[in-house]
C-alpha positions in Angstrom: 141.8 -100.7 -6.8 139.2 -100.0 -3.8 136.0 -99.3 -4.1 134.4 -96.2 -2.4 133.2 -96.6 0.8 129.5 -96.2 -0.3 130.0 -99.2 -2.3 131.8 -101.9 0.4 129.8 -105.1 1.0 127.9 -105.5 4.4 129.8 -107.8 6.6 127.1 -108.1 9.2 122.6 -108.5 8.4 120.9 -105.6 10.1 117.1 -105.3 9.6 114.1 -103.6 11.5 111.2 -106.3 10.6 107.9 -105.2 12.9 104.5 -106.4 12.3 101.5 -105.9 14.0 99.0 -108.8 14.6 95.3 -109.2 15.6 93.6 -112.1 16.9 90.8 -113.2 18.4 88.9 -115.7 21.0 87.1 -118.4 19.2 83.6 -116.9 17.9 84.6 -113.4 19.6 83.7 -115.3 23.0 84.3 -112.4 25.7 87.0 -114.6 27.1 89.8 -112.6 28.4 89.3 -111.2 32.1 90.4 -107.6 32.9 91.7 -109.6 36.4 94.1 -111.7 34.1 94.6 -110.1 31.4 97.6 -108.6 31.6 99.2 -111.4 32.9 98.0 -112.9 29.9 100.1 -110.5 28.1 103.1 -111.3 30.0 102.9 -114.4 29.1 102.8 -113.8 25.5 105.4 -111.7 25.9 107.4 -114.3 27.4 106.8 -117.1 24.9 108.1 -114.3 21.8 111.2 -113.5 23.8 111.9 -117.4 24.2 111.4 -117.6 20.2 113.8 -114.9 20.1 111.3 -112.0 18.4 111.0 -108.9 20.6 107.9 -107.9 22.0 106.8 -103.8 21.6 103.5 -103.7 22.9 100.5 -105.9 23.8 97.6 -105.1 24.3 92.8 -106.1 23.8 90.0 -106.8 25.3 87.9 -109.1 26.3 87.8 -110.4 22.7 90.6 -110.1 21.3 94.8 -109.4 21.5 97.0 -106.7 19.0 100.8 -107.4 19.4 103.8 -104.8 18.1 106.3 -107.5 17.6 109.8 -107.0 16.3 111.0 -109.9 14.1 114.3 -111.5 13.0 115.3 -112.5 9.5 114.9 -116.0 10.4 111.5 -115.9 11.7 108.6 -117.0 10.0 105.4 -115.3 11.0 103.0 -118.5 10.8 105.6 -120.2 12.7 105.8 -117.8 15.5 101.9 -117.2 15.6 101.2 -120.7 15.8 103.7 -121.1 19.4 102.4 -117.6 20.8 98.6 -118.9 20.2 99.5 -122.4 21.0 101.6 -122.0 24.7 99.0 -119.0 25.5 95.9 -120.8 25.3 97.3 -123.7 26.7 98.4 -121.6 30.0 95.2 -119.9 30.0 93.4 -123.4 30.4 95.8 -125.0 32.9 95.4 -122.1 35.5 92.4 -120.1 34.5 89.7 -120.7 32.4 89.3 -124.6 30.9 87.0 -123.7 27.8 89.5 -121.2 26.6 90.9 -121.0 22.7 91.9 -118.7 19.8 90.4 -118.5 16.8 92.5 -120.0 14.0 93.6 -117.2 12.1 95.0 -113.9 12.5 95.3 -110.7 10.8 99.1 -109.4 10.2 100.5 -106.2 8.7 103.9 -104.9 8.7 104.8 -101.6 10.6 107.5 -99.2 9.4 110.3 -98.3 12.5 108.6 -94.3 12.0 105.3 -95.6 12.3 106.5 -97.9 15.5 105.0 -95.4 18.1 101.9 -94.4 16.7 101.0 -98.5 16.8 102.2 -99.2 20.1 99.7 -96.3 21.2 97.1 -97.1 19.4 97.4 -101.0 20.9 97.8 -99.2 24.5 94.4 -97.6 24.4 92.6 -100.6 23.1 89.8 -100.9 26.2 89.2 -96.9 24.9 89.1 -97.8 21.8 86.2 -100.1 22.4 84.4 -99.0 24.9 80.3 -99.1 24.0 79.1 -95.5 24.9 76.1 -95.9 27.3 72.9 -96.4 26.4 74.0 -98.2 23.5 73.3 -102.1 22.5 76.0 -104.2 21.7 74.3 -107.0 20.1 
């Protein structure tokens, strides 16, 4: 007897795993040059694509660095945080700034597929975002 077709088994794994990450230069140090920066985030980019998670959207300041990251099954975030952190601040130091490191942590949350866009947006206008009105103090 066959079952119904709303009832066969999955032959293949199909998932949509995104989470969105924050993290930041060691004590908030203004560390990360606009001249650099993005190839900062090309670089980042790189390093997830070479750990095989997909990279939606990258984007900071001079503080601080929000990824939109699609994941795999396989992938375990602390893993893949630790290389992306790791390989970037390492590059960073060998070609341009030698005092420059992460903080240790990060902040993660996942991201439904719907709410995809809204994130990669709200990561594009990060230097809006954070831009001190003038006239005002930052301290």
């Amino acid at each position: 007897m066959s079952r119904p077709a709303s009832h066969q088994p999955m032959n293949e794994t199909y998932t949509k795993l995104y989470c969105h990450v924050v993290f930041s230069t060691r004590n908030r140090r203004p560390a990360i040059a606009e001249v650099w920066r993005e190839r900062l985030y090309e670089y980042m980019g790189g390093t997830l694509r070479g750990l095989g998670a997909h990279s939606i959207a990258i984007g900071g300041t001079l503080d601080h660095v929000h990824l939109l990251v699609g994941l795999r099954p396989t992938h375990r975030l602390a893993d893949l945080m630790r290389e992306v952190k790791h390989e970037s601040s390492h590059w960073v130091r060998e070609n341009l700034d030698r005092t420059f490191t992460w903080q240790a942590g990060y902040g993660a949350f996942t991201v439904s597929p719907l709410a995809c866009e809204r994130v990669k947006a709200y990561i594009a206008d990060q230097v809006n975002h954070h831009r001190v009105p003038p006239g005002h103090r930052t301290t």
